[in-house]
C-alpha positions as CSV (number, residue, x, y, z in Angstrom):
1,X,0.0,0.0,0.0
2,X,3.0,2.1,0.8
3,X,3.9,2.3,-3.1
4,X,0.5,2.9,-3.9
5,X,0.5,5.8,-2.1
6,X,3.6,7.4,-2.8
7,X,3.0,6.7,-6.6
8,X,-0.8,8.9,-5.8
9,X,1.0,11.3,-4.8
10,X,4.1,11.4,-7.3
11,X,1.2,11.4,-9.9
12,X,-0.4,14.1,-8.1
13,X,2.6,16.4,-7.2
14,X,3.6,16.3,-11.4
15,X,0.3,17.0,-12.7
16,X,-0.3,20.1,-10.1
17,X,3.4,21.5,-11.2
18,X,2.6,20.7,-15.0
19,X,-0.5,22.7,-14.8
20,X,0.4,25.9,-13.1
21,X,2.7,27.0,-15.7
22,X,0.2,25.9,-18.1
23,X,-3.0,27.9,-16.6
24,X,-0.6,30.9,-16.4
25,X,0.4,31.0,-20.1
26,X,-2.9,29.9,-21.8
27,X,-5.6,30.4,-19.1
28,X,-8.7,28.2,-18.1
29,X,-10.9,29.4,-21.3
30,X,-9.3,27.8,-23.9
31,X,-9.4,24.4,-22.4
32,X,-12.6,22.7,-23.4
33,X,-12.7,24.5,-27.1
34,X,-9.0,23.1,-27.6
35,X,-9.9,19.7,-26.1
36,X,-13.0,19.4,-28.4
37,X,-11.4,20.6,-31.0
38,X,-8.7,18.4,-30.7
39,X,-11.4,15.6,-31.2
40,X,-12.9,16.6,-33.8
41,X,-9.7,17.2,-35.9
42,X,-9.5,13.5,-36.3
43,X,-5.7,14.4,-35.3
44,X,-3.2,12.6,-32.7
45,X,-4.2,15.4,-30.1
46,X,-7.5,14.4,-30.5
47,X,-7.1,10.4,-30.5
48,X,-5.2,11.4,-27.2
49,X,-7.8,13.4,-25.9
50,X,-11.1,10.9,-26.6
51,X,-9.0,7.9,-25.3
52,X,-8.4,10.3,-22.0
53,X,-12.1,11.3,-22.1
54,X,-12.8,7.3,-21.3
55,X,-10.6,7.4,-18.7
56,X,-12.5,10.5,-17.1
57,X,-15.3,8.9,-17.9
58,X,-14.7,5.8,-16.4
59,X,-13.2,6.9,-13.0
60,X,-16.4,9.0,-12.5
61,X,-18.7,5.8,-13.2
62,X,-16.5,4.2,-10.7
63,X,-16.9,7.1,-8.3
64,X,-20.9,7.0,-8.3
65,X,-21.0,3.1,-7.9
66,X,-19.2,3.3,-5.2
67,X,-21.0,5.8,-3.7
68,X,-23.8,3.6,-4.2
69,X,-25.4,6.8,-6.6
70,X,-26.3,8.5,-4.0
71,X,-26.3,12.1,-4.0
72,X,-23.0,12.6,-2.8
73,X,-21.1,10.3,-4.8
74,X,-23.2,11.4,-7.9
75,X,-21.5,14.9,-7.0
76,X,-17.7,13.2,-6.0
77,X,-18.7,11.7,-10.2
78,X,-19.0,15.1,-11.4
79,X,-15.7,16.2,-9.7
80,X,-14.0,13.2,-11.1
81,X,-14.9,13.7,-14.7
82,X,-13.5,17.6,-14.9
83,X,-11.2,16.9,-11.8
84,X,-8.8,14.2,-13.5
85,X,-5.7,13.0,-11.6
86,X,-5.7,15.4,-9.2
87,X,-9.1,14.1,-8.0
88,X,-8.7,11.0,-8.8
89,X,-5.2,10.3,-6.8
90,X,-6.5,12.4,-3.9
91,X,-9.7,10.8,-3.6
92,X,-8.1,7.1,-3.7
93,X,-5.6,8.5,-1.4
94,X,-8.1,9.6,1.0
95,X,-10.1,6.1,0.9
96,X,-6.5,4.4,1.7
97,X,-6.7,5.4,5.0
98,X,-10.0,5.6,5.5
99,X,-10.3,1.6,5.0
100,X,-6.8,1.4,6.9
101,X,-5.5,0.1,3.9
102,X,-7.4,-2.7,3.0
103,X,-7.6,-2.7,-1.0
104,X,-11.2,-4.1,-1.0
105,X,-12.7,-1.8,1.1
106,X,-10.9,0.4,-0.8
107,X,-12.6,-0.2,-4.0
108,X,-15.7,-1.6,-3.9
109,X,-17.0,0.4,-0.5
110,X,-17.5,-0.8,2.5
111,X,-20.9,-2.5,2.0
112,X,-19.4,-4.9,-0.9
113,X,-16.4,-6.1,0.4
């Protein structure tokens, strides 16, 4: 679990310093329209983008199920699919310790384990 960990928050250490520079040179606006766009170009960018977009996608499926689709996890689903890796490693860094690091708990919630 200990290398779990420190790899959530390697990956979530890198992505916060990637992006800083990033939102100061091109801003928040641009986002969306350039990742859309990127799609629809039918170019690299975009491949890379749609295959990401299932990732988002999936990790904020995975967020409501676990959650059981209640309202809050519904809401923690929303945060997933715009929050990326930063939610993503601090949420499963959070539930870590909250199931005292047992993987199932973990995962599935603590109903289904």
């Amino acid at each position: 679990m200990t290398a779990f960990r420190t790899l959530l928050v390697i990956l979530l250490i890198a992505v916060v310093i990637y992006t800083i520079p990033v939102v100061i040179n091109e801003g928040l606006s641009p986002l969306l329209p350039t990742f859309f766009g990127d799609i629809l170009a039918m170019t690299w960018p975009g491949q890379f983008n749609f295959d990401f977009l299932g990732f988002l996608i999936l990790s904020a499926t995975w967020t409501a199920w676990r959650n059981q689709f209640s309202a809050a996890g519904l809401g923690l689903a929303l945060v997933a699919l715009f929050g990326g890796i930063p939610f993503l490693t601090t949420y499963l860094l959070y539930l870590s310790y909250q199931a005292k690091g047992d993987i199932r708990v973990m995962l599935l919630g603590e109903g289904r384990s």
